[in-house]
Wavefront OBJ file of the C-alpha trace (Angstrom):
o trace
v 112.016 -6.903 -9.834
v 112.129 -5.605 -6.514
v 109.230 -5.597 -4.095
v 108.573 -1.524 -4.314
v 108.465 -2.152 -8.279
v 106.068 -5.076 -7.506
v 103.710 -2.781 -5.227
v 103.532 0.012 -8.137
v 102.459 -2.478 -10.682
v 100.271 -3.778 -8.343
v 98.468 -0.218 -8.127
v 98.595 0.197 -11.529
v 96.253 -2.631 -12.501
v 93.623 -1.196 -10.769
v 93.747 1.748 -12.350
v 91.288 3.061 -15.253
v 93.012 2.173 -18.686
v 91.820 5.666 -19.547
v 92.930 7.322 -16.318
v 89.294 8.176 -14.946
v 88.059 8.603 -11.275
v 85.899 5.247 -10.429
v 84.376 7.465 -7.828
v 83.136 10.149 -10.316
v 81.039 7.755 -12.192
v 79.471 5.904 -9.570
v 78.194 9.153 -8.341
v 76.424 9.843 -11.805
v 74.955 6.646 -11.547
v 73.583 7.205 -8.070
v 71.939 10.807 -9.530
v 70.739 9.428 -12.636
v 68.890 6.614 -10.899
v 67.442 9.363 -8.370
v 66.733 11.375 -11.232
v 64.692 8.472 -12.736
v 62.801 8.003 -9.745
v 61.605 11.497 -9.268
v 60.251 11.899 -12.803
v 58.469 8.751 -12.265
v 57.121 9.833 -8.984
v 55.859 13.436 -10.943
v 54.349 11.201 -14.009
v 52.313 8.811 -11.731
v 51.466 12.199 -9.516
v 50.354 13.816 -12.784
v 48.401 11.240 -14.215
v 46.888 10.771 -10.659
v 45.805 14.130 -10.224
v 44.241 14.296 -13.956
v 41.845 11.298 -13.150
v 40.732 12.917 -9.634
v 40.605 16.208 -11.456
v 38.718 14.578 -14.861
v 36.652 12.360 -12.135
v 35.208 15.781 -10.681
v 34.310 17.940 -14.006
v 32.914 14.878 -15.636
v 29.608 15.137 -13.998
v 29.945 18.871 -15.176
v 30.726 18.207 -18.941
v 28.015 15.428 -19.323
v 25.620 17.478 -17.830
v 23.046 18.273 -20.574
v 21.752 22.329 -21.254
v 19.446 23.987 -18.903
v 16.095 23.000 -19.517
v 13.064 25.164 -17.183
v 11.126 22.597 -15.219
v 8.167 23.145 -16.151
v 5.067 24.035 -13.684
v 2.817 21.519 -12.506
v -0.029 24.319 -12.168
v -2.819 24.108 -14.068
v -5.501 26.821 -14.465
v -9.346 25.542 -15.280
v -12.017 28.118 -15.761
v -15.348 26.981 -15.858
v -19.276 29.230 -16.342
v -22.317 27.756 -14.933
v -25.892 28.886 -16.329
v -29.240 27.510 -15.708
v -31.123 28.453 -18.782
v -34.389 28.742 -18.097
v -35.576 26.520 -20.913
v -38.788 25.333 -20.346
v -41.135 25.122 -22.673
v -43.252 27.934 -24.032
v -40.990 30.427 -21.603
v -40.857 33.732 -22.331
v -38.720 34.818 -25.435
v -37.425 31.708 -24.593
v -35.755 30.667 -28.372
v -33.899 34.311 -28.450
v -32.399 33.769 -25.032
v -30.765 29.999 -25.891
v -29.781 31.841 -29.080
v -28.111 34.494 -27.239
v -26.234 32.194 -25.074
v -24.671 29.946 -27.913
v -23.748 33.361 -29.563
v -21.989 34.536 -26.165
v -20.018 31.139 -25.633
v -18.860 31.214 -29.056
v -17.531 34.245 -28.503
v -16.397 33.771 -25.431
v -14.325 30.692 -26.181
v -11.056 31.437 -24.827
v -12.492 32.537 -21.648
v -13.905 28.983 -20.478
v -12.254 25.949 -20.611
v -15.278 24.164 -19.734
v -19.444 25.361 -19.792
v -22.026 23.219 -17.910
v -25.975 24.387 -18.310
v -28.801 23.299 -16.234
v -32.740 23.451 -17.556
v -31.463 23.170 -21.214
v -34.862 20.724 -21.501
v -35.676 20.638 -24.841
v -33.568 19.478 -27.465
v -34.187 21.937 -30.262
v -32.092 24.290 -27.912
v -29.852 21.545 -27.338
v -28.690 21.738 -31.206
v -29.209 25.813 -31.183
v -25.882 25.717 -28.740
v -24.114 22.343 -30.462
v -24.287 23.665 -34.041
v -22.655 26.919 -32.622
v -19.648 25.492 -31.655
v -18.076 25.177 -34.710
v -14.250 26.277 -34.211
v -14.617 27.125 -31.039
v -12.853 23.866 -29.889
v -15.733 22.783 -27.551
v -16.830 19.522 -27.537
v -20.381 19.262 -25.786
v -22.192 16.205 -24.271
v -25.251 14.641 -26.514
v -29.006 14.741 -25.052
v -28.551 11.263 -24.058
v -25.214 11.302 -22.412
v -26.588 12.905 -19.244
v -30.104 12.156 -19.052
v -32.515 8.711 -19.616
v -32.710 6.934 -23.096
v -36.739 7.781 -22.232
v -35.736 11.586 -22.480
v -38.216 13.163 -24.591
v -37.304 17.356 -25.146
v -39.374 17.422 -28.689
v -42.496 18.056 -27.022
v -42.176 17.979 -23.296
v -39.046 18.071 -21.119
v -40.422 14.352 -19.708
v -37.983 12.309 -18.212
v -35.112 14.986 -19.400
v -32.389 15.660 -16.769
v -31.775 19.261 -18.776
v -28.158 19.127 -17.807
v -25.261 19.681 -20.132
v -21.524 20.100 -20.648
v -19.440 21.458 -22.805
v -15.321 21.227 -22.743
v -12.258 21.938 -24.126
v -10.486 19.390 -22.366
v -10.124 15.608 -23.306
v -13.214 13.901 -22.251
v -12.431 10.371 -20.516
v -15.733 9.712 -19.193
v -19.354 10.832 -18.829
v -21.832 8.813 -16.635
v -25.592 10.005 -15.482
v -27.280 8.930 -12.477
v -30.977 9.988 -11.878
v -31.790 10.911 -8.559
v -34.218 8.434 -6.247
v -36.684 10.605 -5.590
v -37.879 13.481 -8.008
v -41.406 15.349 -6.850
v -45.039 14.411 -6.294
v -47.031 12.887 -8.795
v -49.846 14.967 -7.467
v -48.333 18.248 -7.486
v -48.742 20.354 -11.299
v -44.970 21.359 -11.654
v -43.653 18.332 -13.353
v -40.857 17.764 -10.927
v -42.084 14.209 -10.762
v -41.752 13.459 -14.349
v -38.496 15.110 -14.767
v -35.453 13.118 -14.230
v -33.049 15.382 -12.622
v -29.947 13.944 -11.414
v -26.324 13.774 -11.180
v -24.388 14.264 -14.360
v -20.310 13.174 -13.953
v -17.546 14.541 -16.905
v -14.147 13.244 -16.362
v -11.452 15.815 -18.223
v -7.758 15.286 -18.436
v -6.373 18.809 -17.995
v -3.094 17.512 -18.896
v -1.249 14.152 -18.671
v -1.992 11.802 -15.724
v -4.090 14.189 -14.247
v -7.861 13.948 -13.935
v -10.844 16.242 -12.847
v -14.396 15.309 -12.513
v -17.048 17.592 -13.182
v -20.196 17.505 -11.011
v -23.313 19.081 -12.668
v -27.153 19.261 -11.168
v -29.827 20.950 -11.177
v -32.182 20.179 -7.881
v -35.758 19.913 -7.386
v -37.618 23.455 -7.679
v -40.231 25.814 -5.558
v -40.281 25.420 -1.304
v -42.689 23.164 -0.977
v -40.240 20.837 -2.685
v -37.527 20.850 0.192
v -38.420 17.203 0.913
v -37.259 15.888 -2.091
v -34.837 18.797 -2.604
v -33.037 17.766 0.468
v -32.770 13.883 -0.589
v -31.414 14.951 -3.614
v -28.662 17.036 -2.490
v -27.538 14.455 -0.536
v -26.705 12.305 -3.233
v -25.456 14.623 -5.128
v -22.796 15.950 -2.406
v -22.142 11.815 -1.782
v -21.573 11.526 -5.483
v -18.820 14.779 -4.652
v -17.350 13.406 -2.147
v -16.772 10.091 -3.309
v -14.980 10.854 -6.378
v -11.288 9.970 -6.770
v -10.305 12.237 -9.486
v -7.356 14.522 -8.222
v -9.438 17.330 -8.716
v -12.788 17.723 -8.021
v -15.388 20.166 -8.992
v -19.031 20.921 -9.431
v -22.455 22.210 -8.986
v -25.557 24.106 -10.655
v -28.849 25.202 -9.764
v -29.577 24.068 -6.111
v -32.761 26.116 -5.895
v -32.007 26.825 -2.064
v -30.610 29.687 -0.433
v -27.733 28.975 2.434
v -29.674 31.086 4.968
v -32.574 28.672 4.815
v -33.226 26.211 7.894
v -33.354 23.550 5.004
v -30.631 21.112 4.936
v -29.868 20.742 1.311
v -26.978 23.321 1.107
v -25.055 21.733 3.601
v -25.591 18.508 2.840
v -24.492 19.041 0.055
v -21.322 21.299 0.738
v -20.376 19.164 4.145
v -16.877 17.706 3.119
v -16.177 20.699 -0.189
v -15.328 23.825 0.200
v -17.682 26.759 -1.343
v -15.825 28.365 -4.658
v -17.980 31.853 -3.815
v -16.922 31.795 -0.107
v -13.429 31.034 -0.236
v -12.820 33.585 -3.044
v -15.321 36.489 -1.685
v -14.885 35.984 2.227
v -17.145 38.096 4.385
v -18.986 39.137 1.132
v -19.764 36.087 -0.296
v -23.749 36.968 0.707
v -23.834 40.763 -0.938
v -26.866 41.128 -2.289
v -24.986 42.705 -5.485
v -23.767 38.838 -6.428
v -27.381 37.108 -5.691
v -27.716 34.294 -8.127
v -31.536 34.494 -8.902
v -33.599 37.498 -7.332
v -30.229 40.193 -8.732
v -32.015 43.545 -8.895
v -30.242 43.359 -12.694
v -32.135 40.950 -13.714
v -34.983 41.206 -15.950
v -37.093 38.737 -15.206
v -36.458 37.646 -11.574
v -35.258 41.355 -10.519
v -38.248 41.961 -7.803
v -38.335 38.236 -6.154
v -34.629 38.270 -4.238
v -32.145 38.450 -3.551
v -31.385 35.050 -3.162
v -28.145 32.910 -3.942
v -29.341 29.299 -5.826
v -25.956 28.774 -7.734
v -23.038 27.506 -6.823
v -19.653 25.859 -7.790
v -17.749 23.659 -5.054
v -14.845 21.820 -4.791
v -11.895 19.511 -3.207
v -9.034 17.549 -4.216
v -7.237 14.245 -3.630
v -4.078 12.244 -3.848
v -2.145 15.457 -2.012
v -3.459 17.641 -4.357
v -4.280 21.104 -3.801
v -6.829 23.242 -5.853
v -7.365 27.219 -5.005
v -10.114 29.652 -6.446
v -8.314 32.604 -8.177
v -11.450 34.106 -9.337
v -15.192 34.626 -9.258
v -17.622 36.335 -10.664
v -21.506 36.356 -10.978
v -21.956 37.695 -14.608
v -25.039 39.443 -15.456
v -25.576 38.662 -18.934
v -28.516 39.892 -21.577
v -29.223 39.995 -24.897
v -29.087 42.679 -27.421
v -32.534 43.709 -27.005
v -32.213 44.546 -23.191
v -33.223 40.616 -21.661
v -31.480 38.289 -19.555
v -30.248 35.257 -20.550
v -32.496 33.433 -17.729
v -34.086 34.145 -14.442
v -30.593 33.239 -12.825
v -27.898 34.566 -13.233
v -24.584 33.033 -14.777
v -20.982 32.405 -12.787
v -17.130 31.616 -13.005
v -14.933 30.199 -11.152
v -11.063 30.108 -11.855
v -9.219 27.407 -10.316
v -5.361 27.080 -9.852
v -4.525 23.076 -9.929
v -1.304 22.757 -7.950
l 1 2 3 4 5 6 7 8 9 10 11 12 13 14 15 16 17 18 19 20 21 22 23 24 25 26 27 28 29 30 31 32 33 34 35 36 37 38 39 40 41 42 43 44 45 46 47 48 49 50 51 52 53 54 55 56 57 58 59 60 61 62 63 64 65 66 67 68 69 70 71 72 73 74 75 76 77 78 79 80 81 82 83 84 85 86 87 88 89 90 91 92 93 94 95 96 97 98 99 100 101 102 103 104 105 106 107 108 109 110 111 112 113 114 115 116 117 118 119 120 121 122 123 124 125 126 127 128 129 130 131 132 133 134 135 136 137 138 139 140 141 142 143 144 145 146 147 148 149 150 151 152 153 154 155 156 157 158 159 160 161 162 163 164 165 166 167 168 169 170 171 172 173 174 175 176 177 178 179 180 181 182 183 184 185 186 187 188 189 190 191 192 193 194 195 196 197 198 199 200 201 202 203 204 205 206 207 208 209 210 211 212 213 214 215 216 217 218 219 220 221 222 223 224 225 226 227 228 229 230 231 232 233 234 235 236 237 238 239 240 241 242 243 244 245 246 247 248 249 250 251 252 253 254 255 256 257 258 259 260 261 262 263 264 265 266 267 268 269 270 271 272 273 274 275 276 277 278 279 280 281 282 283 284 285 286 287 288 289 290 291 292 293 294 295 296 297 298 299 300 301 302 303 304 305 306 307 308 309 310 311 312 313 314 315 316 317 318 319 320 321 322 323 324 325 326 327 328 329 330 331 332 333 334 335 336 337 338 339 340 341 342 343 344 345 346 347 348 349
């Protein structure tokens, strides 16, 4: 075999069997590969992009169904009467029968009642027995006055304060006051035991407002006493560490007097009547005791004795919505007492 036969075998073994192009197939190779690469680039980019996408509406699906948030405002109304209930005063059993009839019908306009002068305890039970259904609970004889109170016979040693409430009760406490009137002097100031009732009520949960309820020493010559007394009672105020705080009653002073008790008392509150009425807060239409409407004490004001005040603690706030001096009477043409009742609306924010 000749050398140009040897060089065509030669090529020949490296030749396909089958006659392909060893160029065409290593291409394919080199595209499939590629091909493999890209779709595994896409995958991990799709699965990448459905955990940053799932990682961002997750928060979105979990998130449970629109609830309201409830308000944290709370509205208490409260009516303050002094009753007048002294023994052998005139028509003095159809008046305290008057008033239970009017806060039992009344119910859903107070959330709480406080009375001064209810002395004797026959009236006591005219008002308790009353309540039935009205969802009132109210205070026993003995909850704001002396175990020594008497109120069968004679108001002696008898604070005549009491409460009634539609709120939970989580306390009641009764301090007498340290000086009460002159054993000398015929009134019976001196054998009285007026003093400073406290009510705790929960309004709601975690939230607490004391009630303040008085009623202070009576007649002018009293101021001496009166004056001592209203500064424990505005102490007792303004030490309180409820988050609301409110009270008052009978004062038996007039702000315009040069005696000390009303601002003693009020230094430190705020006035319910003031803040709500403004420049008008001394109209002689809204007198307390002396209102020309009243039948008994009509001629002998006008003169403003009752009052409601207030504060607040722990970054609380509390606002008067409403006020009103209500001149109430009975069906025969009387007043419920010499004074006149009120109400006060607070907001609780």
């Amino acid at each position: 075999m000749d050398s140009e036969d040897k060089q065509s075998n030669g090529d020949n073994e490296n030749q396909p069997l089958l006659g392909g192009n060893p160029n065409v197939n290593s291409q394919e190779n080199i595209c499939v590969k590629h091909a493999k690469k890209i779709i595994i680039v896409v995958v991990i980019l799709l699965i990448t992009l459905f955990f940053i996408g799932l990682t961002i509406l997750l928060p979105f699906l979990l998130q449970p169904a629109y609830v309201p948030i409830p308000s944290n405002q709370t509205d208490l109304k409260i009516l303050s009467l002094s009753v007048w209930g002294s023994p052998h005063k005139d028509d003095k059993e159809e008046r305290i029968s008057a008033i239970a009839e009017y806060i039992k019908s009344h119910n859903e306009s107070y959330d709480v009642v406080i009375l001064q002068e209810l002395w004797m305890r026959p009236d006591h039970s005219t008002i308790k027995d009353s309540l039935a259904g009205t969802g009132y609970r109210m205070t026993d004889v003995g909850d704001l006055a002396p175990s020594t109170c008497d109120g069968r016979v004679l108001p002696s040693f008898c604070s005549g304060l009491a409460l009634l409430s539609k709120l939970e009760i989580k306390e009641i406490e009764y301090n007498p006051y340290s000086v009460h009137g002159d054993f000398l002097w015929a009134d019976g100031e001196y054998f009285a035991r007026k003093g400073v009732g406290r009510v705790r009520v929960a309004p709601s949960e975690n939230v607490t407002v004391d009630i303040f309820l008085t009623s202070l020493a009576a007649n002018d010559y009293n101021y001496y006493y009166r004056q001592i007394q209203a500064k424990e009672f505005g102490a007792a105020m303004r030490n309180s560490d409820a988050d609301y705080v409110t009270g008052g009653g009978n004062f038996e002073v007039d702000p315009r007097t040069s005696e000390t008790s009303y601002r003693d008392i009020r230094s430190g509150l705020h006035d319910s009547r003031q803040d709500f009425l403004g420049d008008h807060w001394m109209d002689d239409d809204l007198a307390t005791y002396g209102n020309k409407k009243n039948s008994y004490s009509g001629k002998d004001g006008p003169l403003l004795y009752d009052y409601l005040l207030h504060k607040s603690n722990h970054f609380k706030k509390i606002k008067v919505t409403n006020y009103n001096v209500i001149v109430l009477k009975t069906s025969s043409g009387k007043s419920f007492s010499n004074h006149e009742a009120i109400s006060v609306k607070y907001s609780l924010q």
